[in-house]
Every structure is written in C-alpha cells, then in structure tokens.
C-alpha positions in Angstrom: 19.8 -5.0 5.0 18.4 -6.8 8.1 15.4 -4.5 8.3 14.5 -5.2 5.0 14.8 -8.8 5.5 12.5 -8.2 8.5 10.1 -6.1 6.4 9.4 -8.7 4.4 9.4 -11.3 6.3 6.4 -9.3 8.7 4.7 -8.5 4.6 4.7 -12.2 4.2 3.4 -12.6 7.9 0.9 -10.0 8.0 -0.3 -11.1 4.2 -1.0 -14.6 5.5 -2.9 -13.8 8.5 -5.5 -12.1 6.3 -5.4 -13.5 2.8 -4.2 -16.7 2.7 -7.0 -19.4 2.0 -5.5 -21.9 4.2 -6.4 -20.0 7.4 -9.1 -18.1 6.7 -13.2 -19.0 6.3 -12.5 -19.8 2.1 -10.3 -22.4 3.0 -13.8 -24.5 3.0 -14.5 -23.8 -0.5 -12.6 -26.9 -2.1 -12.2 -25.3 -5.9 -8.9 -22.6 -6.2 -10.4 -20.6 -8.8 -13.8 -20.2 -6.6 -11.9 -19.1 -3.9 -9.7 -16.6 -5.8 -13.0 -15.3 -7.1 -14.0 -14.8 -3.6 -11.5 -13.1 -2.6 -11.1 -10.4 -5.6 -14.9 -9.9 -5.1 -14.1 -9.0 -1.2 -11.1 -6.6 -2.5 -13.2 -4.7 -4.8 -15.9 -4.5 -2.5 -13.7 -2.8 0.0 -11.9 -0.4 -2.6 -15.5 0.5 -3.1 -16.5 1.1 0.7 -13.2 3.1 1.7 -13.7 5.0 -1.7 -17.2 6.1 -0.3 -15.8 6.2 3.0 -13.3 8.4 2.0 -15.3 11.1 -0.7 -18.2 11.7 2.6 -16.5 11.5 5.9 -12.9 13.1 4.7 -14.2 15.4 1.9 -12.8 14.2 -1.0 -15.4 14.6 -3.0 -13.1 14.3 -6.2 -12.3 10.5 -5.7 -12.0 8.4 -7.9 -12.7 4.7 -7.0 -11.5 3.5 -10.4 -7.9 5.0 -9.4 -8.8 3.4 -5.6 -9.0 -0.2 -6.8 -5.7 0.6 -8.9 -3.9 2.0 -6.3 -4.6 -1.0 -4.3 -3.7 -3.3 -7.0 -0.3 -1.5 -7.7 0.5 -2.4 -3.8 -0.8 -6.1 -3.5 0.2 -7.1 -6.6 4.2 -6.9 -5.5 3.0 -8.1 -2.0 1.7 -11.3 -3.4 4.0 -12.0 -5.9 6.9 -12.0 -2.9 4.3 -14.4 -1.0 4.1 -16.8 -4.0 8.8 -16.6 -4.4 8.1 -17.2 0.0 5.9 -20.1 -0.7 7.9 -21.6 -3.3 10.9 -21.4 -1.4 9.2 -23.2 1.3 7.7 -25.8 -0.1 11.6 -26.7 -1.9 13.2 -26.5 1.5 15.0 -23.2 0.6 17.5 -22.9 3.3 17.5 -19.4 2.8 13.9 -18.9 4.4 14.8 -20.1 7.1 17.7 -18.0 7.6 15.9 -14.8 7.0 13.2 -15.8 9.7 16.0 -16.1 12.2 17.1 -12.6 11.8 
C-alpha cells in the first residue's frame, strides 16, 4: 500500500508543477474562471497538436482527435479530482496528509 500512497502523492506533485495556477504564468490573471478558461484552451490545443503529431510522424492516419481529447479527459479528470480531496485536506489541517508525505 506504500507505493500507492507514494503514487499519488508524486500525481499530486507532478500535477502541481505544471497545472496549478498558483505557480505557473496564469497565476497573474486575477479572475478563476479566466484562468480555468486558459487552461482548458491550452489542453485542447495540445490534444490537437499530439493528435497531428501522432496521424503524420507515427502513421496513424486513422486518429481520431475527438477520442484524443477524451482520452485525455478520462485520465485528468481522476487526477484533478484527487488534487482538489489533497487540497482540501490541506487547507483543514488533515493530519493524514502529512502522514502520507512522510512515507
């Protein structure tokens, strides 16, 4: 069980490091709902490059970016709903948080 708790914790890590508005460039925009506009503008845009990306360079000429962007979805949609239980937990001084960062 220790690996998952590590799993998670590097999700949680690694989802911050890139997406969360407090540390990257939208963290200027002052308005939530701008910046969440922002950044599911930037993830369609790049379900649309690596779809292209992916039909010329690898040959799959049968691609579908529609099933892209929904693959996508189906894996960042978990991965930010365990980032909002994180950040909850946090901000209520879950002890439990802090135990699994230890590990």
């Amino acid at each position: 069980m220790n690996w998952f708790k590590k799993f998670l914790v590097a999700v949680v890590d690694g989802w911050r490091l890139v997406l969360d508005n407090r540390y990257n460039p939208l963290r200027f925009i002052k308005d939530p709902s701008v910046q969440t506009y922002f950044t599911c503008v930037l993830f369609v845009m790049w379900c649309f490059w690596f779809g292209l990306i992916g039909s010329y360079y690898v040959g799959w000429f049968g691609y579908s970016i529609a099933t892209s962007i929904i693959v996508h979805l189906s894996v960042l949609v978990p991965i930010a709903l365990t980032n909002g239980v994180f950040l909850d937990a946090e901000r209520g001084g879950a002890n439990w948080v802090k135990e699994w960062r230890k590990i």
